[in-house]
C-alpha positions as CSV (number, residue, x, y, z in Angstrom):
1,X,273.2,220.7,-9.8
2,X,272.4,218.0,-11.6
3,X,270.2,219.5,-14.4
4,X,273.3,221.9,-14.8
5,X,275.4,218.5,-15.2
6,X,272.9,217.5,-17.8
7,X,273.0,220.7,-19.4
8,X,276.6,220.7,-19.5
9,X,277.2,217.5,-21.5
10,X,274.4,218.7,-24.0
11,X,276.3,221.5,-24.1
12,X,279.4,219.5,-25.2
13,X,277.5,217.2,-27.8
14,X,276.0,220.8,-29.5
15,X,279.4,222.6,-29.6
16,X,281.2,218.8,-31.2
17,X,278.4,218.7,-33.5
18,X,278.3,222.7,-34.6
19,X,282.3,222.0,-35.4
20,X,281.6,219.0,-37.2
21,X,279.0,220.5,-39.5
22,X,281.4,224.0,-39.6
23,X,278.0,225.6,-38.3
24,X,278.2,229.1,-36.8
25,X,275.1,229.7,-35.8
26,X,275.0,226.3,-33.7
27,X,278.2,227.1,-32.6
28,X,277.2,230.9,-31.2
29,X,274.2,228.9,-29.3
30,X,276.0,226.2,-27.7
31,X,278.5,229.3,-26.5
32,X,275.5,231.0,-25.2
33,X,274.3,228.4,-23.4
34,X,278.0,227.4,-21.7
35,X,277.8,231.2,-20.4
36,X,274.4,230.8,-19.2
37,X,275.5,227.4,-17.1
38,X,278.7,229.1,-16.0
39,X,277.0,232.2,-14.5
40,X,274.0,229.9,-13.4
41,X,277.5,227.8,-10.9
42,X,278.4,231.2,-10.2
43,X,275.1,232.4,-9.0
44,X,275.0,229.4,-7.0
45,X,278.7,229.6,-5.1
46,X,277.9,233.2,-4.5
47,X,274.9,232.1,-2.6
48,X,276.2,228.8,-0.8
49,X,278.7,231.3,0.3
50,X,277.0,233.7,1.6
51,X,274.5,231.2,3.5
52,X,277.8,230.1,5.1
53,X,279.3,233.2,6.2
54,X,276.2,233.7,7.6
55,X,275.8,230.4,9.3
56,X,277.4,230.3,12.9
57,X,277.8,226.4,12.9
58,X,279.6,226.3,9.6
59,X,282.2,228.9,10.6
């Protein structure tokens, strides 16, 4: 989680910096890399999910 946090914010700096410089190609990368991070959480919540539905204790 917290390397995703990390990620995230460099995320942020690239995308303000790519729209700044009006540069596409920086701009197309920084997207990328959002979608990897969101599908990365999603991955995660799918699986912290599952471990719960299948954990008696947790309900």
């Amino acid at each position: 989680m917290g390397t995703t946090a990390f990620g995230a914010l460099g995320v942020i700096k690239q995308v303000k910096k790519a729209r700044t410089e009006h540069d596409t190609l920086k701009l197309v990368d920084a997207v990328v890399s959002a979608a990897a991070i969101v599908t990365g959480l999603a991955i995660l919540y799918r699986e912290l999910k599952r471990l719960g539905d299948d954990d008696v204790l947790l309900g």
